[in-house]
SEBA-886546 format. One record per residue (C-alpha): residue number from 1; residue in one letter; chain; x, y, z. Coordinates in steps of 0.5 Angstrom, whole numbers, always signed. Layout:
BEGIN
+-----+--------+--------+-------+-------+-------+
! num ! residu ! chaine !     x !     y !     z !
+-----+--------+--------+-------+-------+-------+
! NUM !      a !      A !     X !     Y !     Z !
...
+-----+--------+--------+-------+-------+-------+
//
This chain:
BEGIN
+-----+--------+--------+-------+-------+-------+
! num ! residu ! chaine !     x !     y !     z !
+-----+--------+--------+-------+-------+-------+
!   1 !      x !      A !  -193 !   -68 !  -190 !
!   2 !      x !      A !  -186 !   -65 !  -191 !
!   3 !      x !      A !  -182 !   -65 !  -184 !
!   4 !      x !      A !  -178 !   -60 !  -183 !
!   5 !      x !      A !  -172 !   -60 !  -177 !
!   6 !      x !      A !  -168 !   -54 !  -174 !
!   7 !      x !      A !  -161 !   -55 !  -172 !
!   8 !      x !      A !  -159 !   -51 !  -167 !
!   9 !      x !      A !  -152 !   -49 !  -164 !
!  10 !      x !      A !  -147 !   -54 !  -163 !
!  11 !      x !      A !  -143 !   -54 !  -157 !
!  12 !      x !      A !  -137 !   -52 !  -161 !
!  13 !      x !      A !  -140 !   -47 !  -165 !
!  14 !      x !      A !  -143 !   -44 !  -158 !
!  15 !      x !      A !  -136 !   -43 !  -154 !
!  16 !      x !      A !  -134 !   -41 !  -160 !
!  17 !      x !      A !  -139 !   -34 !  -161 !
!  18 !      x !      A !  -137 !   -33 !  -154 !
!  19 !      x !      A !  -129 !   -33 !  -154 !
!  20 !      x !      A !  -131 !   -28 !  -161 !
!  21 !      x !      A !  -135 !   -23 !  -156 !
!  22 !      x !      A !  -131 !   -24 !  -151 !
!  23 !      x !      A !  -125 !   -22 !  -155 !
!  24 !      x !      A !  -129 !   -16 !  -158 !
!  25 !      x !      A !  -130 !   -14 !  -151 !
!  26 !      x !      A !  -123 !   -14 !  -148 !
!  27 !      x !      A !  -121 !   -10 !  -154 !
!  28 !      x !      A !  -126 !    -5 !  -153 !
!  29 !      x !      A !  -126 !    -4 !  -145 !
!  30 !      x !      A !  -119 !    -1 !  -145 !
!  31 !      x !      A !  -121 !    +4 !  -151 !
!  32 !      x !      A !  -128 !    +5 !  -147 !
!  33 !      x !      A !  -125 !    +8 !  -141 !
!  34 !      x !      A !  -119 !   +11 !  -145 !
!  35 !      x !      A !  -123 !   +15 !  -147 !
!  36 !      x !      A !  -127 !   +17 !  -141 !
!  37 !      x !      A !  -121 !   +18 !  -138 !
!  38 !      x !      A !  -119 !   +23 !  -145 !
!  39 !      x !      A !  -126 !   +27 !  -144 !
!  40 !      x !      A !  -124 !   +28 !  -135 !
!  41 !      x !      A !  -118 !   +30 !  -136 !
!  42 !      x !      A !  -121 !   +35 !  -141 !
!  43 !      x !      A !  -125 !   +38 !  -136 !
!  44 !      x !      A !  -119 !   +39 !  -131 !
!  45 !      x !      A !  -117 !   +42 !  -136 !
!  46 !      x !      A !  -122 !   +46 !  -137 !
!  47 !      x !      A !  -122 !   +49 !  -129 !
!  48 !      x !      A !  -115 !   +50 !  -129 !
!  49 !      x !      A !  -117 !   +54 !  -135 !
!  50 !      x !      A !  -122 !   +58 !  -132 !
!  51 !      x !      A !  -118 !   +59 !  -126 !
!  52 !      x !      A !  -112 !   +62 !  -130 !
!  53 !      x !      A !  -118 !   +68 !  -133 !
!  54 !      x !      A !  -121 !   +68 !  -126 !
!  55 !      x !      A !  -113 !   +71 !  -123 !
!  56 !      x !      A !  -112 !   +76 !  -130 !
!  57 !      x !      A !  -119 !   +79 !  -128 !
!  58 !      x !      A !  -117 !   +79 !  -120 !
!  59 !      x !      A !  -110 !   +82 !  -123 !
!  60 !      x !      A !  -114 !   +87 !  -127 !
!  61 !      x !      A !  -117 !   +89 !  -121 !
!  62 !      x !      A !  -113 !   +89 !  -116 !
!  63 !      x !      A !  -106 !   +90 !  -120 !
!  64 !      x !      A !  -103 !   +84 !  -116 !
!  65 !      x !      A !  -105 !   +76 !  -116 !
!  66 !      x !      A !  -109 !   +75 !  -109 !
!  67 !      x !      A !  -105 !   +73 !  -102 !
!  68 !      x !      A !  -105 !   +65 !  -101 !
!  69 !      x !      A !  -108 !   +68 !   -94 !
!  70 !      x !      A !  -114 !   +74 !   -94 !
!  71 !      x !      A !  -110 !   +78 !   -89 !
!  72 !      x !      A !  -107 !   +85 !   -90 !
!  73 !      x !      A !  -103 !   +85 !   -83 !
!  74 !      x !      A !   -99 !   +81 !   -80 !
!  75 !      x !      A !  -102 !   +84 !   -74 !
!  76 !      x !      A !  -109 !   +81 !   -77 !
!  77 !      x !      A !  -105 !   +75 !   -78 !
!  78 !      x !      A !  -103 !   +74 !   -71 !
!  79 !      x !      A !  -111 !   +75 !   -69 !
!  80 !      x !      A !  -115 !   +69 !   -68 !
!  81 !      x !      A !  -120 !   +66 !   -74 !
!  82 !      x !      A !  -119 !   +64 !   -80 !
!  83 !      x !      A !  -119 !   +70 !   -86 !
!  84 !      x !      A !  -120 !   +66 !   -92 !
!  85 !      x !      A !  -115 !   +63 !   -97 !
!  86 !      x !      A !  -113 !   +65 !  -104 !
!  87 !      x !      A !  -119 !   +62 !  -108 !
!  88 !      x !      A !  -124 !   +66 !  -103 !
!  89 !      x !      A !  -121 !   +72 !  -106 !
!  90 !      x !      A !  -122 !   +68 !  -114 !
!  91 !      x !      A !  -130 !   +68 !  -112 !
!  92 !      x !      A !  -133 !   +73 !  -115 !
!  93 !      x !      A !  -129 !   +71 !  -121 !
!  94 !      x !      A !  -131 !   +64 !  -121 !
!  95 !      x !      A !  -139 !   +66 !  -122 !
!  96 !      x !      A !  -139 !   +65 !  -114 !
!  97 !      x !      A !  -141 !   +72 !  -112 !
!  98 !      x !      A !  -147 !   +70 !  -108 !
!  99 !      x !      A !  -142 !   +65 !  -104 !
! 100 !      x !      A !  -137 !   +70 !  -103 !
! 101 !      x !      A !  -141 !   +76 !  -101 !
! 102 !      x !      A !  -144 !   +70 !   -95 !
! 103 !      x !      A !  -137 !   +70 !   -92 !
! 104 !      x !      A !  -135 !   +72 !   -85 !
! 105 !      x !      A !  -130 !   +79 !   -86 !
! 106 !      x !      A !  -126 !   +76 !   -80 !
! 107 !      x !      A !  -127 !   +69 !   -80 !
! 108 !      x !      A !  -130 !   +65 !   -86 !
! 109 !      x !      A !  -131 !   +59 !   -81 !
! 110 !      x !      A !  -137 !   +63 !   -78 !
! 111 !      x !      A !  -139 !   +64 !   -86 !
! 112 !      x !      A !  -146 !   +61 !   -87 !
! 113 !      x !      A !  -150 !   +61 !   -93 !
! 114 !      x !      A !  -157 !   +63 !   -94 !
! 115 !      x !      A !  -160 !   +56 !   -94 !
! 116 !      x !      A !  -156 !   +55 !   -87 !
! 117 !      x !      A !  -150 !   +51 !   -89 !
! 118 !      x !      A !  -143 !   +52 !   -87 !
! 119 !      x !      A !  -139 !   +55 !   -93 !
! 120 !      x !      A !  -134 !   +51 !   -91 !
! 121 !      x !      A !  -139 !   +45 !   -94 !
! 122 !      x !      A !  -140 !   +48 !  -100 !
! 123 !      x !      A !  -137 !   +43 !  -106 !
! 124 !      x !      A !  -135 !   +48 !  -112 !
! 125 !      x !      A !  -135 !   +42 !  -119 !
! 126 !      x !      A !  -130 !   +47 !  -122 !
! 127 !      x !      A !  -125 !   +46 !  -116 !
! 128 !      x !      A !  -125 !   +39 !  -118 !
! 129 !      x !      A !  -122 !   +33 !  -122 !
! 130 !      x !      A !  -126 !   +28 !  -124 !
! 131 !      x !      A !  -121 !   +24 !  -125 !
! 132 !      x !      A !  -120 !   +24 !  -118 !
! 133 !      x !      A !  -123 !   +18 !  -114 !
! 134 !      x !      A !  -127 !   +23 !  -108 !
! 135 !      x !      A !  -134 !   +26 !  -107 !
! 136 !      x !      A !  -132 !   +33 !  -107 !
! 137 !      x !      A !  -131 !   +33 !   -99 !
! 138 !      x !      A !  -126 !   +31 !   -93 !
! 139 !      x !      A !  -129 !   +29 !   -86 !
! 140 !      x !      A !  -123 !   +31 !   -81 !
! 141 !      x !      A !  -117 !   +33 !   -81 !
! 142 !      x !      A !  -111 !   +35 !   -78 !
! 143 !      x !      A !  -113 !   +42 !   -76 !
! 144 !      x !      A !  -121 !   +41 !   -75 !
! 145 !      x !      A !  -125 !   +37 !   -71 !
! 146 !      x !      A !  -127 !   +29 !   -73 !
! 147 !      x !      A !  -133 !   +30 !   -75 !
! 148 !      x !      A !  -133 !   +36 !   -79 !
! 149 !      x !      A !  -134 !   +36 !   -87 !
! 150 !      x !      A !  -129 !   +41 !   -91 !
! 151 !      x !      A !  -130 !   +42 !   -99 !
! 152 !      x !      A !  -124 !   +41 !  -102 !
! 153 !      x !      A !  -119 !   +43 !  -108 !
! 154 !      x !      A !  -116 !   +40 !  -113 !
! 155 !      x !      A !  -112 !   +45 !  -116 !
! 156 !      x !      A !  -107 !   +49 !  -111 !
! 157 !      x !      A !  -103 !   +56 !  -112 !
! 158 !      x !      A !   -95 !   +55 !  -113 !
! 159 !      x !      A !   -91 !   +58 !  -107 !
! 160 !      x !      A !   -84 !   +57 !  -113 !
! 161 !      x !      A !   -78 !   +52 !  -113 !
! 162 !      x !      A !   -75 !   +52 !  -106 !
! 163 !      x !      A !   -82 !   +54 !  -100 !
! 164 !      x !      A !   -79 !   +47 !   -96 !
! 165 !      x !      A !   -73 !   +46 !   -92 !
! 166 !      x !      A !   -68 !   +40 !   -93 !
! 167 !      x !      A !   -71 !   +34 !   -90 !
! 168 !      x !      A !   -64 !   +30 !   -91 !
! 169 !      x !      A !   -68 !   +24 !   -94 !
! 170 !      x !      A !   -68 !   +26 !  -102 !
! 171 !      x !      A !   -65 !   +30 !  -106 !
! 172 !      x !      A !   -70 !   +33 !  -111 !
! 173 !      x !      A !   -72 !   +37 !  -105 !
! 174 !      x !      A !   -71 !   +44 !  -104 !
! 175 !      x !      A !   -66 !   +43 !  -110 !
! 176 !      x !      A !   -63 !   +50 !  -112 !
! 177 !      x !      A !   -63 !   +50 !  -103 !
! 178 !      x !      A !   -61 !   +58 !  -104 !
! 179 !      x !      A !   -65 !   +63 !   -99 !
! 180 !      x !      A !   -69 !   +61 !   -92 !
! 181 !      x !      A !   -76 !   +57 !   -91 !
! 182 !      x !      A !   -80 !   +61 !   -96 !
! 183 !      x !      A !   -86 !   +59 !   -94 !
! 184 !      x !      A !   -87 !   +66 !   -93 !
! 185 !      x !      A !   -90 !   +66 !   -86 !
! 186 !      x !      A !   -89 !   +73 !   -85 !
! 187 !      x !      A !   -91 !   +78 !   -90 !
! 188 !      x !      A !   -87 !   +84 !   -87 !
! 189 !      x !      A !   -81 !   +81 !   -90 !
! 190 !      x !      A !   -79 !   +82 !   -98 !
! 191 !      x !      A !   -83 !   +79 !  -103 !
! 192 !      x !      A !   -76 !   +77 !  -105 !
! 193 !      x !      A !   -77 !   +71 !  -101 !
! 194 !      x !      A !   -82 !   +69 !  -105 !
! 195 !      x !      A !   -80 !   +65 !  -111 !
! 196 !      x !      A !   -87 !   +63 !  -114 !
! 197 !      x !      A !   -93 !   +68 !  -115 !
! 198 !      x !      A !   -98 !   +66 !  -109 !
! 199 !      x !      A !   -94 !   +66 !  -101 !
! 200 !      x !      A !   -97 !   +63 !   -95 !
! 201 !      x !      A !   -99 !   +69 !   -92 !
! 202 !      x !      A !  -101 !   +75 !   -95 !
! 203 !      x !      A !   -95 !   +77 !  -101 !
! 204 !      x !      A !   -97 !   +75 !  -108 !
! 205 !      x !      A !   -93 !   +77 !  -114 !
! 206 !      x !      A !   -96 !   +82 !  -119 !
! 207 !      x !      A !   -95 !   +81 !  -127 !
! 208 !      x !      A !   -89 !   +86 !  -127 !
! 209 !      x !      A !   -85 !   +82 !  -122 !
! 210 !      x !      A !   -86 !   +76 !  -126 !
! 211 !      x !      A !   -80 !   +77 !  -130 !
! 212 !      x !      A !   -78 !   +69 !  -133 !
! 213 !      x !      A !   -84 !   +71 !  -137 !
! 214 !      x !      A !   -92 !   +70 !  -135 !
! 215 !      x !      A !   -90 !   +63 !  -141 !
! 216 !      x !      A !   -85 !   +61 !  -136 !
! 217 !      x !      A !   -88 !   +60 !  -130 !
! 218 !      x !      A !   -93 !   +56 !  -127 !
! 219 !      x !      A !   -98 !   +59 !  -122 !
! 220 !      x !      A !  -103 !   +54 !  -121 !
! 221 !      x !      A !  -102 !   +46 !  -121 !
! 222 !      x !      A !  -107 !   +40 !  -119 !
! 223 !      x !      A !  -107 !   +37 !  -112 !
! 224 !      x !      A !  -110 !   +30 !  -108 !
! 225 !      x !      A !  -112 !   +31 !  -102 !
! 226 !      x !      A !  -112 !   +23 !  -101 !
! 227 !      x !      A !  -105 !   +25 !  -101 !
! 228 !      x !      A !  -104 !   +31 !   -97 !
! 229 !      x !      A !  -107 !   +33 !   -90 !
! 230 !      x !      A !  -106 !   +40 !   -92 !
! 231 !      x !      A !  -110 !   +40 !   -98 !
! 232 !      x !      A !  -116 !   +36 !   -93 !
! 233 !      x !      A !  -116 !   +44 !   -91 !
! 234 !      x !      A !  -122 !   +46 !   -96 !
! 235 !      x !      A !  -121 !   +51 !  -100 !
! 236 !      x !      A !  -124 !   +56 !   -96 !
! 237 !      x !      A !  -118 !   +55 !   -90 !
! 238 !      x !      A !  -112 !   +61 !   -91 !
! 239 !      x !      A !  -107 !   +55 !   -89 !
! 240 !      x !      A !  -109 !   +50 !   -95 !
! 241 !      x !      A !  -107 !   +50 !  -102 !
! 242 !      x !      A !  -100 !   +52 !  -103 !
! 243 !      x !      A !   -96 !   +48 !  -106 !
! 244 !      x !      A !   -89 !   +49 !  -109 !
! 245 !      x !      A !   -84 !   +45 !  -114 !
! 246 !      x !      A !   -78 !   +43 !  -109 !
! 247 !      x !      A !   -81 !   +36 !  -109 !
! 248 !      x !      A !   -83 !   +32 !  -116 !
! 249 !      x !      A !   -89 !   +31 !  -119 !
! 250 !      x !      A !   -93 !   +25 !  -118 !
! 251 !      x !      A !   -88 !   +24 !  -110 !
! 252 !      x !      A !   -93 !   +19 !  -108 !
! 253 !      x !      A !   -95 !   +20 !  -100 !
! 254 !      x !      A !  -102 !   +18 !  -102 !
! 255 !      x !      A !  -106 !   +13 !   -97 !
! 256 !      x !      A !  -107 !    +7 !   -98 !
! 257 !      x !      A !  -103 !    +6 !  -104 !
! 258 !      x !      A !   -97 !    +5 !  -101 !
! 259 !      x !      A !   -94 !    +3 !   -93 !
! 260 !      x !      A !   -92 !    +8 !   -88 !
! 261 !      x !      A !   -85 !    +5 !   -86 !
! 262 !      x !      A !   -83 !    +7 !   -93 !
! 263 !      x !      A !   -78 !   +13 !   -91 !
! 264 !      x !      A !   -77 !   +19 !   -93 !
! 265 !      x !      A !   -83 !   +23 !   -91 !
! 266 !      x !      A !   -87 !   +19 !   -96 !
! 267 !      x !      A !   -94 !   +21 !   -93 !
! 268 !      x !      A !  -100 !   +25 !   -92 !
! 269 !      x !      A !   -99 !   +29 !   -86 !
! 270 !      x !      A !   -90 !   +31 !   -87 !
! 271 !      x !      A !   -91 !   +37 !   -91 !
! 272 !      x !      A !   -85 !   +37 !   -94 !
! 273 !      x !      A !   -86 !   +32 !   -98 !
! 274 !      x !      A !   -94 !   +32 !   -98 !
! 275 !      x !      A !   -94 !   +39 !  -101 !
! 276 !      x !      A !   -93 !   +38 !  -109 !
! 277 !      x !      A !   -96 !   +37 !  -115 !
! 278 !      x !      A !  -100 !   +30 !  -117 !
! 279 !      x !      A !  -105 !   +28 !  -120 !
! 280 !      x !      A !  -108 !   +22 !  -122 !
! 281 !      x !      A !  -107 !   +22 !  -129 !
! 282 !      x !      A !  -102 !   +18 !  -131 !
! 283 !      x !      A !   -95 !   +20 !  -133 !
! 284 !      x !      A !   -96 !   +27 !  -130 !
! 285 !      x !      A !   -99 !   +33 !  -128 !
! 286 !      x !      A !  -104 !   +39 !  -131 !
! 287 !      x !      A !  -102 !   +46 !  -129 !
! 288 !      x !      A !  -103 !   +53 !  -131 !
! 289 !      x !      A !   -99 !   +58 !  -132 !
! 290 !      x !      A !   -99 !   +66 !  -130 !
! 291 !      x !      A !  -100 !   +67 !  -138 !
! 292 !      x !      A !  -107 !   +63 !  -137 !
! 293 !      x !      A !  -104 !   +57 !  -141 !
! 294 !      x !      A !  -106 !   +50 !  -138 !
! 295 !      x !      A !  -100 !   +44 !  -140 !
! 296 !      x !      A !  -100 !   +38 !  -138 !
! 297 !      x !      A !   -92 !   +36 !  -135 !
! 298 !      x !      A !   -89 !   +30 !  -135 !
! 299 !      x !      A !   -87 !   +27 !  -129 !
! 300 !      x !      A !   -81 !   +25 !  -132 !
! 301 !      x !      A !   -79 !   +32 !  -133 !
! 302 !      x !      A !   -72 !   +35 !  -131 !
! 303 !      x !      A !   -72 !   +37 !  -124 !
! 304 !      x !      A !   -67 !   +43 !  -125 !
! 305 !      x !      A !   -72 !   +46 !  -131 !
! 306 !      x !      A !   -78 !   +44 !  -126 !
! 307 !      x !      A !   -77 !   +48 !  -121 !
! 308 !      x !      A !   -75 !   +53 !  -126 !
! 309 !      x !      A !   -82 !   +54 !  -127 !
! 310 !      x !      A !   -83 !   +54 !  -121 !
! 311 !      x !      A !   -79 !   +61 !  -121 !
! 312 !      x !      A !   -81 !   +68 !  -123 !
! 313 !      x !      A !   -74 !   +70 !  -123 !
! 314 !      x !      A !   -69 !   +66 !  -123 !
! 315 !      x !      A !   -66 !   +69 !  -129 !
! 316 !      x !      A !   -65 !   +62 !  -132 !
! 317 !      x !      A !   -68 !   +59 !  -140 !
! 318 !      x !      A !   -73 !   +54 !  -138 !
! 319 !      x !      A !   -71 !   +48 !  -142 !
! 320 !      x !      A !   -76 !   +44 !  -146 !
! 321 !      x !      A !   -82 !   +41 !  -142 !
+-----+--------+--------+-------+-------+-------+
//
């Protein structure tokens, strides 16, 4: 009778096997995630995409690009309520119609949907990166009570190159520092005063008066709302979601990444710096331009070529970008 033995592993040959698939995983981790951060960044993309289709079939309609407020007077304006921002206009254009056809007419915040739910509450997936580290929803803000849920945006309107005052504290604010405040409060004045395309409150610039060239201008950018108090509005508040490009891309003034005694505004609540472009995409910002077109912008970007961008008729050849 022949015995046989079975030699098993060595403790050598053991810590071996582990160091190998060790390896193997840190090697493949990083391409891992790489690449669902590649397929994220794709589908944030892809909703600026559609917002760009959804402003050209509103432009079709109406001959202009919808008002950053959904007021028609300045008198309205003045009344009490909330009157919808920018985005309540795209609605019907973003397959919401039923959602739209639920909003109050003098006061969204009085808005409830069919099963009883606040329209405010109501968190619309192609309104959101998701790349971006939040459920869809803020609680409070500066404007609404503690307690109070609001469906928020990562994708803002361009309000252009010069929508703040100077603040003394950077140089890449207010840049070009021609004109007022441009935030464009009042809607009885010029549309002149307005560099972008989307204002404050009631003016918004039609294709015609876009003469950089719809490929030359941006109208819609990404936002964080951990970043701005502003964007924690929601997507229905007529006071949220106008952004311009007098502050650089990725200015970081997000909670919690960084100390409040950093000077220069850096934090959620000062508008002047909160309002820009970010994203928590590395390097830079998706945007999408008046032509439908969506580009990803280096943080690095030339800050005179950025604003440019921001502008629909400065008259100036935008550098390369």
């Amino acid at each position: 009778m022949t015995l046989s033995s079975r030699r098993g592993f060595t403790l050598v040959e053991l810590l071996v096997v582990i160091a190998v698939v060790s390896t193997l995983i840190a090697i493949l981790l990083p391409a891992i995630q790489q690449a669902r951060e590649a397929a994220r960044r794709s589908e944030c993309k892809n909703n600026l995409k559609q917002l760009g289709l959804a402003l050209h079939n509103y432009h079709d309609n109406f001959g202009r690009f919808p008002p950053g407020h959904a007021n028609d007077t300045w008198q309205r304006w003045q009344g009490s309520g909330n009157h919808g921002g920018w985005l309540s206009r795209l609605l019907p254009f973003i397959d919401e119609v039923n959602l739209y056809n639920s909003l109050h007419p003098h006061n969204v915040d009085l808005s409830v949907t069919p099963d009883g739910r606040p329209a405010y509450e109501i968190v619309l997936p192609q309104l959101i990166c998701p790349s971006d580290n939040h459920n869809g929803v803020w609680t409070g803000s500066q404007s609404y009570p503690a307690d109070q849920l609001r469906a928020i945006s990562n994708y803002s309107a361009s309000m252009g190159s010069q929508h703040n005052t100077p603040i003394g504290c950077a140089t890449h604010l207010n840049y070009f520092g021609t004109g007022p405040d441009s935030r464009n409060d009042d809607p009885t004045q010029s549309l002149d005063r307005l560099s972008g395309v989307i204002g404050h409150v009631a003016v918004s610039a039609a294709i015609r008066d876009i003469t950089d060239g719809t490929s030359n201008t941006i109208v819609f950018g990404e936002v964080r709302p951990a970043c701005s108090n502003h964007v924690r509005r929601g997507w229905l508040a007529a006071n949220s979601l106008y952004t311009g490009t007098g502050v650089a891309i990725n200015f970081n003034t997000c909670e919690g990444e960084q100390g409040s005694g950093l000077g220069c505004h850096a934090h959620a609540g000062q508008w002047a710096t909160s309002q820009g472009f970010k994203s928590i995409h590395s390097g830079g910002c998706q945007f999408t331009l008046c032509d439908g077109s969506v580009r990803f912008i280096s943080e690095n970007i030339n800050m005179v070529t950025y604003q440019q961008l921001g502008d629909r008729r400065d008259g100036q050849v935008v550098g390369v970008f």
